[in-house]
C-alpha positions, 0 to 999 in steps of 0.5 A: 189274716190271709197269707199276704204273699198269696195275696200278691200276684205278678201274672202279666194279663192281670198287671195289665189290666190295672195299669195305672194311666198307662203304667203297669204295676209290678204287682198287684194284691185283692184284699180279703180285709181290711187286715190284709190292707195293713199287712200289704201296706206295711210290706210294701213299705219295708221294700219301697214300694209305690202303691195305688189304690185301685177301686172299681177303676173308674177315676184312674185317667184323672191327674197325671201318669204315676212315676212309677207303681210296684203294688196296685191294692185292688179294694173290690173285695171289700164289700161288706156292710159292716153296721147299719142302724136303720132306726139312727139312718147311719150307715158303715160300709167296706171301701170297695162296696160299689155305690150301686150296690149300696143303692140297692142294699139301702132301698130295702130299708126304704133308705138312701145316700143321695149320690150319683157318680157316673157308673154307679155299678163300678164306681166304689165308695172308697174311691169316690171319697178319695176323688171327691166325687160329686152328682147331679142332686149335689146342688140340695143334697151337697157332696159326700164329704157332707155326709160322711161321719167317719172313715177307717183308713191303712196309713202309710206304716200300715197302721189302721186308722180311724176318725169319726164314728157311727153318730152324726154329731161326734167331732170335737176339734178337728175333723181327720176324716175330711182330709181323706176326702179328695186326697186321690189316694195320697195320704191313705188307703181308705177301707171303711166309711160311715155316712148319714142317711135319709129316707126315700122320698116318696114322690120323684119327677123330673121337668126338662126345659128346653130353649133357642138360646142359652140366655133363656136357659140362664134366666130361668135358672136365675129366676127358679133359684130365686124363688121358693122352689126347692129342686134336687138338681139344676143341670145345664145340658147342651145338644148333645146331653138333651138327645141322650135324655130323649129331649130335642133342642138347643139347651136345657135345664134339668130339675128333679124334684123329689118329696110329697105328692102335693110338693112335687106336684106343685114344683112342677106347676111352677117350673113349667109356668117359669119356663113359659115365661121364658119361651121354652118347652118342657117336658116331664119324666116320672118313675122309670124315664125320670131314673133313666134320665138322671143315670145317663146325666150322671154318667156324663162325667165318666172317665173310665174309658177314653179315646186317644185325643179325648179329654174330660176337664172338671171345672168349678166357678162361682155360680153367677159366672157359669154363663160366662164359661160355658160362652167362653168354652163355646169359643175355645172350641171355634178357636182349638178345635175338640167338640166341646159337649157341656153339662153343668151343675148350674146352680153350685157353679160346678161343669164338665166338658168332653173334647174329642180328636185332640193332640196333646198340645191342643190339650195343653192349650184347653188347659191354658186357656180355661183357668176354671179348670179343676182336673183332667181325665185323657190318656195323654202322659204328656200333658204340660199339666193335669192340675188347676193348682189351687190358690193359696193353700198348696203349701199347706198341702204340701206339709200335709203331704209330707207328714202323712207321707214323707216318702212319697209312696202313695200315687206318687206323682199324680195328684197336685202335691 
């Protein structure tokens, strides 16, 4: 174990740099271990200290400003590979392992975690479990919180704590380390999680249909969900996204497909057949374009850096209504203003929309006016609320809360409970 007071710096620079929605921290500690996590943890709570958890700093602009923080935990140097089994496709990594880095690590081995979050370079596994972080292959691949077969975590005693382990089978009765996963730090530090792996796929494509109207973008959606195909990722870009991609028109649908070279080939055949049927035009990325497509939509969704008066806000709806919000966004944005660009993971019914130039009571009113509304990312600390609360089940998480963490150190204030 390190000496824990070196660990702990006050150096002003430093505190500013990870300060948390606007709040500097009176202090900030990196880490070594994962026993230097436990000792941190546990001296903070013999002084009352509020903690954060801070990762690569990408998801800090989500949820509400803290009410205060004395101790940022930096996690970046934990980024080791604690065990890997190649043969059993299972995996244990350090919490501040970034996913990029994992990414390139696991290519070696001809093996992958089939998540993209936005800037995967900083992003780090321990805080996309901990804000539930999803990507655009979520629509076959599901999110991490399906991959995940066991976590190590520092509790608020600054007790290490363990659920799961290396199998993909090993829960008997309740699964502890679900809870963990889009907790937005409030009931642990996490240090360590194992997942379950596949292997590359060794053909990749993407197809981009474009059309007029976002009508024809939904029919195809439907009638490619309805068929035997089996695409990776359904993503909706507006405009804006479609530029990005290199891709001119009003509204488009990206599907990656992924497999054989016969099962590729034959998906895009019949993407491109659908698409004709309902007057679109497609285009085809394969090998570097397809990767470059799919690293600019992932990070479409990324908040580490916004402007005043920008806001992101996550939404989630059952699929059969993504239509409807993405019309009703469309006018929200005639009506309050804020430039609203649109991507969607059609298919889960799970969107995102960036606003632009809008002061804090145009915000309140987005937030009002959209009740699909699952979060929002801006630098206003004033917002009425930062949170779509979830129907039934809070008081639940309350309880949970407040057993693993009465007194409420952890993220206080910024999470809905």
């Amino acid at each position: 174990m390190s000496d824990i007071s070196a660990l702990i710096s006050t150096d002003d620079t430093l505190c500013h740099t990870h300060a948390v929605h606007g709040v500097v921290p009176a202090r900030v500690a990196v880490p070594q271990t994962s026993a230097d996590v436990s000792a941190l943890v546990h001296l903070a709570g013999q002084h009352g200290w509020r903690v954060v958890t801070w990762g690569g700093g990408t998801h800090q602009l989500i949820g509400a400003p803290p009410i205060g923080v004395d101790l940022v935990i930096v996690t970046t140097a934990l980024n080791r590979v604690l065990q890997h089994e190649p043969n059993d496709l299972t995996i244990s990594v350090e919490a501040g392992m970034t996913m990029g880095v994992l990414r390139t690590y696991l290519a070696t081995h001809g093996q992958m975690l089939p998540v993209d979050p936005a800037l995967a370079d900083q992003t780090t596994i321990g805080g996309m479990i901990a804000t539930a972080t999803d990507g655009p292959r979520r629509a076959i691949y599901g999110i991490l919180r399906d991959m995940m077969i066991g976590i190590g975590v520092v509790e608020v005693n600054g007790q290490p704590s363990r659920a799961g382990g290396m199998v993909v089978k090993n829960v008997s009765g309740f699964d502890m380390m679900k809870l963990y996963h889009g907790s937005f730090g409030t009931l642990a530090v996490i240090v360590s999680a194992n997942f379950k792996l596949i292997p590359i796929p060794p053909v990749t494509a993407t197809v981009v249909a474009t059309f007029t109207q976002s009508d024809y973008a939904f029919a195809y959606i439907t009638d490619v969900m309805q068929s035997q195909l089996t695409p990776v990722t359904c993503e909706l870009l507006d405009t804006t996204l479609l530029q990005r991609v290199g891709v001119m028109g009003s509204w488009g649908v990206a599907l990656a497909c992924e497999g054989p070279q016969a099962a590729v080939d034959r998906h895009i055949t019949e993407l491109l057949q659908c698409a004709q049927i309902h007057a679109g035009a497609t285009t085809i990325f394969y090998n570097e374009a397809h990767t470059k497509c799919w690293q600019i939509i992932a990070d479409a969704s990324a908040v580490a850096q916004l402007e005043d008066g920008e806001m992101m806000i996550r939404w989630a709806t059952l699929p059969a209504f993504v239509g409807d919000v993405v019309e009703r966004i469309g006018d929200l944005g005639q009506a309050l203003g804020g430039n609203p660009q649109i991507h969607a993971r059609a298919s889960i019914g799970v969107g995102y929309v960036r606003l632009t130039e809008l002061t804090a009571r145009a915000q309140d009113q987005w937030l009002m006016a959209l009740p699909e509304a699952v979060w929002v990312a801006t630098t206003a600390t004033n917002l009425a609320t930062y949170w779509h609360a979830p129907v039934g089940g809070l008081d639940v998480m309350v309880r949970i809360r407040d057993e693993f963490d009465p007194q409420r150190r952890l993220n206080p204030g910024r999470f809905v409970v």
